[in-house]
Backbone as CSV, one residue per row, in Angstrom:
resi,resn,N_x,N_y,N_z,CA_x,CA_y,CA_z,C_x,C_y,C_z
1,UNK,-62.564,-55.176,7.823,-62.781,-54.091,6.917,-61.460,-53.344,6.697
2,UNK,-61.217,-53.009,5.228,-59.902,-52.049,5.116,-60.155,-51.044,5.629
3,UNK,-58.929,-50.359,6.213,-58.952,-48.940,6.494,-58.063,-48.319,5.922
4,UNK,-58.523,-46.757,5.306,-58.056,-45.928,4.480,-56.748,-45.478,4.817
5,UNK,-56.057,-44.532,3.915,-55.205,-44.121,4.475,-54.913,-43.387,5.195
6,UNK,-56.358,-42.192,5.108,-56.390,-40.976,5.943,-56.395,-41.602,7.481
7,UNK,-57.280,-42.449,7.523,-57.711,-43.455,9.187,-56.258,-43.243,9.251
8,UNK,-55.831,-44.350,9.057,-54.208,-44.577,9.394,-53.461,-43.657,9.638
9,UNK,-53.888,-42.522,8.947,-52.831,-41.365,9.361,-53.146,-40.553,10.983
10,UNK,-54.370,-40.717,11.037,-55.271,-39.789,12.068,-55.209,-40.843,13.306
11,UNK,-54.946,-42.125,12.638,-54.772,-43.096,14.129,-53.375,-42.689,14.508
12,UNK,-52.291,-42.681,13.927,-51.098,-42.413,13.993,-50.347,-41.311,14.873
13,UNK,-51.287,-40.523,14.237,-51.278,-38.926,14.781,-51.741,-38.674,15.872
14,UNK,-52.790,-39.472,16.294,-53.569,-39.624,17.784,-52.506,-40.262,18.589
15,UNK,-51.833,-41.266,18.038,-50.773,-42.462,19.087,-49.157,-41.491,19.399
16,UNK,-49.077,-40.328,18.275,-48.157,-39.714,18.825,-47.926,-38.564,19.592
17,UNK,-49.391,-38.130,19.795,-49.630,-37.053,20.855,-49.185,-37.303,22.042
18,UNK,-49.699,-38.355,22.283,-49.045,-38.488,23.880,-47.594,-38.684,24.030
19,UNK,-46.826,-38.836,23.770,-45.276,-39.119,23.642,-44.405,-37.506,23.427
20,UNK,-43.499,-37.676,24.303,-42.594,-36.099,24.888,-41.731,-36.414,23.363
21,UNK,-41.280,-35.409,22.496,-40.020,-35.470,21.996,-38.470,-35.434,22.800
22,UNK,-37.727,-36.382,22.390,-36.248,-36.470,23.133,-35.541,-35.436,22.746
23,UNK,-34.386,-34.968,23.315,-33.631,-33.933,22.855,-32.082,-34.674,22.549
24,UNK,-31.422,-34.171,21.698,-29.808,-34.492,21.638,-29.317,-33.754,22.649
25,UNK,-28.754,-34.231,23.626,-27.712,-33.210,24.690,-26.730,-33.286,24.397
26,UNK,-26.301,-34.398,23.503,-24.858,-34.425,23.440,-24.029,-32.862,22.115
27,UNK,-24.971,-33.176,21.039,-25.039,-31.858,20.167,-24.991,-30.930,21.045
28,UNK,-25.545,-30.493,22.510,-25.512,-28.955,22.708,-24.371,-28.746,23.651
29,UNK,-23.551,-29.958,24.269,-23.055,-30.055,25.018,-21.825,-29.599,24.322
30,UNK,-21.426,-30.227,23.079,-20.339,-29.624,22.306,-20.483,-28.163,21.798
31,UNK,-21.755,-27.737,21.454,-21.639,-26.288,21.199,-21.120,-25.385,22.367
32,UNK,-21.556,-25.530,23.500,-20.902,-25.029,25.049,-19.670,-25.413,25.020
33,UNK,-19.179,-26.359,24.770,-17.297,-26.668,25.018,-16.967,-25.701,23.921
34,UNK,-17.234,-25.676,23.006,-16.656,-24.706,21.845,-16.589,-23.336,22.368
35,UNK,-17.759,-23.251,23.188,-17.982,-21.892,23.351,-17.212,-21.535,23.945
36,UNK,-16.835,-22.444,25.090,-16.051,-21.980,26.327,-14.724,-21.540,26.360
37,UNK,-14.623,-22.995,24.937,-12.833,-22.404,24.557,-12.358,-21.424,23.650
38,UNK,-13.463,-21.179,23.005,-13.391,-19.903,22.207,-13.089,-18.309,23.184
39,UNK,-13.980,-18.323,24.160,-14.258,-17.207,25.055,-13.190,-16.946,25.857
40,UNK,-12.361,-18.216,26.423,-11.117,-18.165,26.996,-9.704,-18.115,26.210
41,UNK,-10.050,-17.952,25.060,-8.426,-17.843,24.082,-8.611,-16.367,23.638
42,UNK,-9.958,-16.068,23.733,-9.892,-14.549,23.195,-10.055,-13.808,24.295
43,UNK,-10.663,-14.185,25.330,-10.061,-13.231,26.727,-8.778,-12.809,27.196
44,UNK,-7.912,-13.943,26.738,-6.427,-13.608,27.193,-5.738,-13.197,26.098
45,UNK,-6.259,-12.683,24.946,-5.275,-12.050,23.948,-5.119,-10.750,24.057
46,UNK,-6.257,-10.332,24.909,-6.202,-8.496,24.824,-4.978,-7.813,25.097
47,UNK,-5.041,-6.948,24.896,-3.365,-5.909,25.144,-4.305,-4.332,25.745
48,UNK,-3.984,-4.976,27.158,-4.101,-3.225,27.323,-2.880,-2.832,28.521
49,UNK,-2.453,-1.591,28.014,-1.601,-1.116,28.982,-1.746,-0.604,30.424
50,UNK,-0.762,-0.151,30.836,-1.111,-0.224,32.661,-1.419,1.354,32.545
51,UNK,-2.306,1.360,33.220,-3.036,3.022,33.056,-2.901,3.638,34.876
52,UNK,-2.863,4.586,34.766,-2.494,5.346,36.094,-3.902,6.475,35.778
53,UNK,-4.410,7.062,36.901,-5.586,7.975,36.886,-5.284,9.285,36.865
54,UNK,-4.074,9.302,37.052,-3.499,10.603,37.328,-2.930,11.224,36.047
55,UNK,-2.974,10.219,34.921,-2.311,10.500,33.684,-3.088,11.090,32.363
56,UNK,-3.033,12.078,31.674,-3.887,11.773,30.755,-2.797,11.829,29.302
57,UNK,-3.289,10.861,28.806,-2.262,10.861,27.196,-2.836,11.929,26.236
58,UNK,-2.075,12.138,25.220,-2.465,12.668,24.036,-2.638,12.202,23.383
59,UNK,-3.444,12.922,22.416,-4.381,12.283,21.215,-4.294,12.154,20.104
60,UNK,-4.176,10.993,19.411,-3.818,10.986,17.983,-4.543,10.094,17.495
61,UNK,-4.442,10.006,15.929,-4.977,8.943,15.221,-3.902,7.768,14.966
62,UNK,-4.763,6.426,14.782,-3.035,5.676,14.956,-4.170,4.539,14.903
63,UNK,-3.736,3.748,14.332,-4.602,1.956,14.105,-3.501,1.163,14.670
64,UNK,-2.588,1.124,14.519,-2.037,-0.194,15.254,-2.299,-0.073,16.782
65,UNK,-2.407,-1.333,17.284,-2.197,-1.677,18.712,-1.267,-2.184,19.496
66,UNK,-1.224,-1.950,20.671,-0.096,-1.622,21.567,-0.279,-3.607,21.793
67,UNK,0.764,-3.418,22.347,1.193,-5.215,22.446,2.144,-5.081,23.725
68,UNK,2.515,-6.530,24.295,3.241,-6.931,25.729,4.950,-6.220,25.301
69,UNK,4.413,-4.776,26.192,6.382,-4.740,26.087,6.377,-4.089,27.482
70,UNK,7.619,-3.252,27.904,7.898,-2.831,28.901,7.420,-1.375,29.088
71,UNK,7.150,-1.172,30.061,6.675,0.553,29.907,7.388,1.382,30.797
72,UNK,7.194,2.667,30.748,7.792,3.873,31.145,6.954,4.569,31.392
73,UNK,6.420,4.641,32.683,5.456,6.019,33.000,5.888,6.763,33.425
74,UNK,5.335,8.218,32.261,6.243,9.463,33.431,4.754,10.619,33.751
75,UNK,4.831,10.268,35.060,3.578,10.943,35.513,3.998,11.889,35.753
76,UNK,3.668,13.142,36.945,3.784,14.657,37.010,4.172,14.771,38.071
77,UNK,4.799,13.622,39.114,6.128,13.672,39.908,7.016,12.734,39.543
78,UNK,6.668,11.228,39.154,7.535,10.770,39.123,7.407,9.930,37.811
79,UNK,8.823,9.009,37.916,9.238,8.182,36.367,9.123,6.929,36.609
80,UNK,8.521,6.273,36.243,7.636,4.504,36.710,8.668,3.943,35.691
81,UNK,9.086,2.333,35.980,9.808,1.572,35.056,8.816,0.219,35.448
82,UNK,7.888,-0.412,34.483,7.235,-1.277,34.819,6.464,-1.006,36.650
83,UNK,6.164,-0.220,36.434,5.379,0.288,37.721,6.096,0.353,39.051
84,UNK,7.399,0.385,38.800,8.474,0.792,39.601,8.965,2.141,40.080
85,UNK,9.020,2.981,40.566,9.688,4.250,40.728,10.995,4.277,40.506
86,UNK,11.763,4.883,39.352,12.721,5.140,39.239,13.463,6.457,39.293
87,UNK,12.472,7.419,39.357,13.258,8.863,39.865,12.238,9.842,40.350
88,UNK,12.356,10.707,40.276,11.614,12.118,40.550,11.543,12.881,39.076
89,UNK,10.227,13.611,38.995,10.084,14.412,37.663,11.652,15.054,37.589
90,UNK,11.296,15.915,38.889,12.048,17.295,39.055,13.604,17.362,39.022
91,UNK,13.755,15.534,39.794,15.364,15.499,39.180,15.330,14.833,37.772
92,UNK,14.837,14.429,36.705,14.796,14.325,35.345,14.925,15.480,35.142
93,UNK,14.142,16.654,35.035,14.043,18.027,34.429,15.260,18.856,34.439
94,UNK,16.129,18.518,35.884,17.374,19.269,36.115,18.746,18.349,35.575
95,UNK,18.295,16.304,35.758,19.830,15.913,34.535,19.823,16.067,33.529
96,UNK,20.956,15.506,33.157,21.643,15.690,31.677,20.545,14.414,31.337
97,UNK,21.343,13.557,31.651,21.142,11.930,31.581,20.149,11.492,32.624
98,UNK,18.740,10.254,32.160,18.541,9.857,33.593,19.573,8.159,33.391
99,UNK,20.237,8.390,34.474,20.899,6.850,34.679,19.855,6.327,35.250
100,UNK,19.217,6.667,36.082,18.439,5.694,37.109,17.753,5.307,36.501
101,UNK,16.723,5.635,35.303,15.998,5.346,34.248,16.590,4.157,33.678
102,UNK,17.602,4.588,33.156,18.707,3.393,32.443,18.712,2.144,33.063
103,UNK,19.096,2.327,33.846,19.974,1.188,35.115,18.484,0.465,35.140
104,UNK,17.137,0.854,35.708,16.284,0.146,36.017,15.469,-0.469,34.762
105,UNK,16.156,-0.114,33.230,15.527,-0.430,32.163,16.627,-1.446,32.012
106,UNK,18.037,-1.682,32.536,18.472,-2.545,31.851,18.722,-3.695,32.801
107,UNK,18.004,-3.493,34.094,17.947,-4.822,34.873,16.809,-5.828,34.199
108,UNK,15.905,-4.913,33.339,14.661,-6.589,33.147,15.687,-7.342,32.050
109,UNK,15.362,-8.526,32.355,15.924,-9.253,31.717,15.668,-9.230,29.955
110,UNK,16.904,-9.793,29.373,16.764,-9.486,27.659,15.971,-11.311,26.980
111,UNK,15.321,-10.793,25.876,14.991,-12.144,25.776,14.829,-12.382,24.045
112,UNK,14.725,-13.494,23.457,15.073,-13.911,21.831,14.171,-13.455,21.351
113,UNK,14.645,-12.691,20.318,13.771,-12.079,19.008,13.987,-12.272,18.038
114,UNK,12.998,-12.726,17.393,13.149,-12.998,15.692,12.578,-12.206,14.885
115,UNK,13.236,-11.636,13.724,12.834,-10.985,12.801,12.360,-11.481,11.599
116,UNK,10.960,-10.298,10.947,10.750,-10.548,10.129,11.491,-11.770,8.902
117,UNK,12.985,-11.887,8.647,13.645,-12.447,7.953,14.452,-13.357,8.199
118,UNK,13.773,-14.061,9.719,14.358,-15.137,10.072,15.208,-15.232,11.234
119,UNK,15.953,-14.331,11.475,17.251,-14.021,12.158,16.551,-14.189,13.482
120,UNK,17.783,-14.256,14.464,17.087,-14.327,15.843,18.684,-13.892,16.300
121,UNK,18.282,-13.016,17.664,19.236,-12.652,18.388,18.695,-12.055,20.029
122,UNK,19.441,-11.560,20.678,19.326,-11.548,22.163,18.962,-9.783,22.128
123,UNK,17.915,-10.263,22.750,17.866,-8.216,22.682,16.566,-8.039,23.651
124,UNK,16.552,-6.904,23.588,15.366,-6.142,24.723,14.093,-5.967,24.230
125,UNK,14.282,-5.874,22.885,12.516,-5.986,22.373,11.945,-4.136,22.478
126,UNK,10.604,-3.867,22.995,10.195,-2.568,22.878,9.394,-2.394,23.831
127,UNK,9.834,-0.910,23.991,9.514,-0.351,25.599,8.534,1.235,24.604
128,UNK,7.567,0.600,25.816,6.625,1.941,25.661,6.031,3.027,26.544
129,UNK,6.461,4.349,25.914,6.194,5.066,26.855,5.317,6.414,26.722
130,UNK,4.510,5.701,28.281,3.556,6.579,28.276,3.735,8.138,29.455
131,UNK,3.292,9.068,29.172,3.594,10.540,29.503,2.106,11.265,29.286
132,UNK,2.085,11.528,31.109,1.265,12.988,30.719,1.360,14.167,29.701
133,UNK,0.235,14.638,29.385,-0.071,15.592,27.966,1.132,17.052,28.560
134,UNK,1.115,16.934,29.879,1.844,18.556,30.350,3.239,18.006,30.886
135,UNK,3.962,16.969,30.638,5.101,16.898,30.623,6.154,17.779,29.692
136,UNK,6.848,18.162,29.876,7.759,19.039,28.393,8.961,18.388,28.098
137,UNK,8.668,18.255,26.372,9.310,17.589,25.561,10.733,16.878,26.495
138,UNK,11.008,17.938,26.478,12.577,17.895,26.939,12.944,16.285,27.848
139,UNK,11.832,16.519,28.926,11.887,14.589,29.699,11.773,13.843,28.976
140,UNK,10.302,13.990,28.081,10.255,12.561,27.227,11.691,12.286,26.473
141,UNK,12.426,13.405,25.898,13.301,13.048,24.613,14.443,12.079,25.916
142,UNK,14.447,12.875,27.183,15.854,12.049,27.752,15.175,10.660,27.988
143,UNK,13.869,10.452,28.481,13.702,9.114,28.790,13.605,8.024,27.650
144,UNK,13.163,8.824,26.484,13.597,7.976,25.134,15.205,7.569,25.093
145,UNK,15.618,8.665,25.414,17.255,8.612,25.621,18.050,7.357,26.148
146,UNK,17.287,7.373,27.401,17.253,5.967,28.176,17.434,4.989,27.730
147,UNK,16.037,4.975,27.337,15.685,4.022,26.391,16.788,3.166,25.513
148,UNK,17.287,4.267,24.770,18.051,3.520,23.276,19.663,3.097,24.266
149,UNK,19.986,3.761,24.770,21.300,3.466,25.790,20.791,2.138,26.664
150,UNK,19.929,1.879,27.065,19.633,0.193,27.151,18.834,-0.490,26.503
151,UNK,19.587,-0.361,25.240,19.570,-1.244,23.843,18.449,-1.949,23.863
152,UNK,17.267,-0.945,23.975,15.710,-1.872,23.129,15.648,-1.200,21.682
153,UNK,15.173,-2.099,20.941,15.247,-1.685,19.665,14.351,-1.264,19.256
154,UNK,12.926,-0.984,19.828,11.917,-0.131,19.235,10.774,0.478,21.081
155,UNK,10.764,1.819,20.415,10.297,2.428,21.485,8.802,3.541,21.350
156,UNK,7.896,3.312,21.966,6.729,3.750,21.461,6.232,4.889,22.115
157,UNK,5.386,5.342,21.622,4.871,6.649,22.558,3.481,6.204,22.636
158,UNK,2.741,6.460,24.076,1.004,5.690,24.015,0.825,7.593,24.110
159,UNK,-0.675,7.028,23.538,-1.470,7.389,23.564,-2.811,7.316,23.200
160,UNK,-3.934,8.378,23.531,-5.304,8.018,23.127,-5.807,7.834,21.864
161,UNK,-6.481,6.784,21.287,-7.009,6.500,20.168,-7.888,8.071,19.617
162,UNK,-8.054,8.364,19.031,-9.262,9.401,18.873,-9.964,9.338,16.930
163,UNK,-10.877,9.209,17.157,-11.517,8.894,15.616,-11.879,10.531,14.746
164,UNK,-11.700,10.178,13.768,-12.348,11.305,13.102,-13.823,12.400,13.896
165,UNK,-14.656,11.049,13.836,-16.219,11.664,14.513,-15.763,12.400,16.107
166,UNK,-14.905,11.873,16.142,-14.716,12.556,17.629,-14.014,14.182,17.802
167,UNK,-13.173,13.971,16.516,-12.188,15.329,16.548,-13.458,16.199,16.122
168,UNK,-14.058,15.967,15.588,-14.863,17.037,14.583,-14.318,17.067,12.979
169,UNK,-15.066,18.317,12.417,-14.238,18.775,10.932,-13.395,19.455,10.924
170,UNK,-13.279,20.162,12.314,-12.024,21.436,12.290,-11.200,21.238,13.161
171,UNK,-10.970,19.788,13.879,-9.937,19.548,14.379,-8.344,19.185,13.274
């Protein structure tokens, strides 16, 4: 006797109940490698600077981000060179000059920079420096001072991000 098509379909449908569906592992196995290498190239791009607890920066508005250079902490005794101690507040406040500042900015080594326009030459690159809010002017300008007397060519001041919503309207 013929059987219809519906039969055929309902026999069909009965014979594939029992049977597990297979999975592709290999498809998910590559979505995880992707993942992994994605997660590890953007973990190590971050830029954050070396923060001390004792410090607090000032606040500005400012979109660019800070990037790998050398730093200058001047906390509220002393003057850090890459997390080094290089002087005392109190003898900054009373020199002219800090040499010791100097001297320990111009032992890191200098390394090749290329500019925007191609050029490349031997130089120090950019040192950034961060300073408690109750330091007075006067240190920061000599340790900038420093700074340019061991020939880095761009020198930054950190500080805290702060957004509009945060200042208020009457900040």
């Amino acid at each position: 006797m013929k059987e219809s098509r519906r039969a055929k379909r309902m026999r069909e449908r009965n014979a594939k109940k029992g049977r597990v569906a297979s999975m592709n592992m290999i498809s998910l196995m590559d979505i995880f490698t992707i993942l992994v290498f994605f997660l590890l190239v953007n973990s190590s791009a971050v830029e954050t600077l070396p923060s001390a607890k004792q410090l607090q920066l000032p606040e500005a508005f400012e979109d660019t981000k800070a990037g790998e250079t050398v730093s200058v902490m001047i906390t509220r005794t002393d003057i850090l060179v890459n997390g080094e101690p290089a002087m005392t507040l109190a003898d900054a406040e009373n020199a002219e000059q800090l040499d010791a500042v100097r001297m320990k900015l111009e032992s890191i080594p200098t390394k090749l920079m290329q500019f925007d326009d191609g050029t490349e030459t031997q130089g120090r690159g950019e040192v950034t420096v961060l300073a408690d809010r109750s330091i007075p002017y006067k240190v920061i300008r000599r340790v900038m001072q420093a700074c340019t007397q061991a020939e880095y060519a761009a020198i930054s001041l950190a500080i805290l991000q702060k957004t509009e919503i945060e200042s208020g309207p009457d900040a």
